[in-house]
N, C-alpha and C positions, 0 to 999 in steps of 0.2 A: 646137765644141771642136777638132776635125780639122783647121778650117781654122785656127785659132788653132799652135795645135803645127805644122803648117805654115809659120805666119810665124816663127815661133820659130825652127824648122830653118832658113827661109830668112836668118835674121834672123845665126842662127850662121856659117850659110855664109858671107855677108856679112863678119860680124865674123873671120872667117878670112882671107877674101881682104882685109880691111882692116892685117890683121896685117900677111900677106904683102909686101903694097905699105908699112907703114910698114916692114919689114926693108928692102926695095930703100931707099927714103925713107933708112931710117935709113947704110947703103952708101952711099948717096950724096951723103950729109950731108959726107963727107970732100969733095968737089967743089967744096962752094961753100957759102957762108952764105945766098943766096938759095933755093937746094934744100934746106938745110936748117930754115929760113924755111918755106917749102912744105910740108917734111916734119913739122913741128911744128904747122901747122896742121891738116895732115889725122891729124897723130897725134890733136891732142886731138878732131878731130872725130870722129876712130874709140873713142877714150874715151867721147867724148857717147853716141856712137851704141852703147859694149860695157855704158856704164853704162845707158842704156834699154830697151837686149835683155833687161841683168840683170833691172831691175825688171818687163819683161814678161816674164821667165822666173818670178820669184818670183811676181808677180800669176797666173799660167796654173799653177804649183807649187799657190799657194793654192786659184785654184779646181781642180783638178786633186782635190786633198784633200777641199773641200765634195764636190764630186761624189762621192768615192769614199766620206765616207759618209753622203749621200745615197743613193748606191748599198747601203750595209750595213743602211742604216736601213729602205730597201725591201726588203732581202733578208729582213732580220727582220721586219716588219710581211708578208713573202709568207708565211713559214715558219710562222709567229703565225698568217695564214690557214686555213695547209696544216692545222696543227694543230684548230684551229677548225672543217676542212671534214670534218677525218675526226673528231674527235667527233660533231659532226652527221652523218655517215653511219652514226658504229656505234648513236647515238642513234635514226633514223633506220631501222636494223634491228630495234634491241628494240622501239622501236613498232609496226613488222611483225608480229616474232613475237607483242608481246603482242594483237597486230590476230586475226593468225590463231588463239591462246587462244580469244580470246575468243568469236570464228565459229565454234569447237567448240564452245564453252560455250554458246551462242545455241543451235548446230543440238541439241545436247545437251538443254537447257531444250526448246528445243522438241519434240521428242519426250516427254520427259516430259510437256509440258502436253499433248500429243495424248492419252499413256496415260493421263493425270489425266484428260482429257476424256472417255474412253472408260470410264474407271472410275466417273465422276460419271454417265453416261449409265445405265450398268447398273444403279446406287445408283439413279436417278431411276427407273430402271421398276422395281425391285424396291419403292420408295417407293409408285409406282404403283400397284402390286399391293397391296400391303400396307394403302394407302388404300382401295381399292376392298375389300377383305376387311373393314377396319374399318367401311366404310359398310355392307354387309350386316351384320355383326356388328351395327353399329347397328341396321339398321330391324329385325332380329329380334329385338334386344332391345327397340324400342320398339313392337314386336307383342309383345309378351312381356310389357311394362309395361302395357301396354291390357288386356289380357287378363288379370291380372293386378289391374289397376283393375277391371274387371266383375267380376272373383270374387268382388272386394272387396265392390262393392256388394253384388252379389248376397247376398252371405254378410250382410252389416249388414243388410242388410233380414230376410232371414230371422233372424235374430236378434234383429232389433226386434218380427217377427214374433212370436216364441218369448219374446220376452220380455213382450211383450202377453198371450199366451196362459197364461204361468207368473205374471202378476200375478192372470189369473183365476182361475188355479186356486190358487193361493194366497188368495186371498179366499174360495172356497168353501170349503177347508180352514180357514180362519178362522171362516167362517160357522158352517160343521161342529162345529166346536170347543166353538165359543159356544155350539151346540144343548145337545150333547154336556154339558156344562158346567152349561148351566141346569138340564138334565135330572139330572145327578150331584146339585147341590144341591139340587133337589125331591127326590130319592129321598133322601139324606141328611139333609133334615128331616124326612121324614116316618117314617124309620128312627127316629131320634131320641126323636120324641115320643112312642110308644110304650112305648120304654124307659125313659124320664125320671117315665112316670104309674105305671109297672110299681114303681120301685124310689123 
């Protein structure tokens, strides 16, 4: 592009000093029809030559113009960036902080699960204890059930004993009875008959 804008400026200088020389040209025109013959050629040559500087002035204007916004269109798309970059930083941040949250909440959590640990541990051996107390508990009760079972028997037998023994003496009192009984009615007949010849 520099070097472009360069021909340009060379291109002007040019069409300056072509000026220059069509003035002398054109002065000298009063001299002679052949000088001005001369002068009329290299005028319209310097025409040729002012009217192609023009359109490489307008052609190098135009890109002159893409470039510049081509250049706006980058500055925007850098700014667009910039914007973008520093969202993503302060994004970027709150991920940190919320990073470092959460590392307290982690070292946080974990000390509690240590004191949860340390509180389940003491719950286990008090569990412990408390088992072991119910296992004694246990077998003294199930000395206690045994012992317990033996009285029982113990006690059924002597009862089955005693009831053996109260069935005998109940049948002797039976026995008794019935003596006692036949006897009542002999004396009671013979009471009787007595009185019955008497009257």
């Amino acid at each position: 592009m520099e070097q472009l804008l360069q021909q340009i400026l060379q291109k002007l200088d040019n069409l300056e000093k072509g000026q220059q020389v069509t003035n002398t040209r054109l002065e000298s025109l009063e001299q002679g029809q052949q000088a001005l013959e001369k002068g009329q050629l290299a005028l319209e040559k310097g025409q040729q030559a002012l009217e192609k500087g023009q359109r490489d002035l307008e052609k190098g204007q135009l890109a002159l113009e893409k470039r510049q916004q081509a250049l706006e269109k980058g500055q925007l798309a850098l700014e667009k960036r910039q914007q973008a970059l520093e969202k993503g930083q302060l994004a970027l941040e709150k991920g940190q902080q919320a990073l470092e949250k959460g590392q307290l909440a982690l070292e946080k959590g974990q000390r509690d699960l240590e004191l949860g640990q340390q509180t389940l541990e003491q719950g286990q051996r008090a569990t412990n204890q408390r088992l072991e107390a119910l296992e004694t508990s246990h077998k003294n009760l199930e000395s206690s059930h045994e012992s317990l079972i033996k009285a029982v028997e113990r006690n059924t037998e002597r009862i089955d004993n005693l009831t053996i023994e109260m069935r005998g003496h109940f049948k002797h009192i039976e026995d008794n009875l019935e003596t006692h009984n036949n006897i009542f009615n002999l004396i009671s007949r013979e009471w009787k008959g007595p009185y019955k010849r008497k009257y």
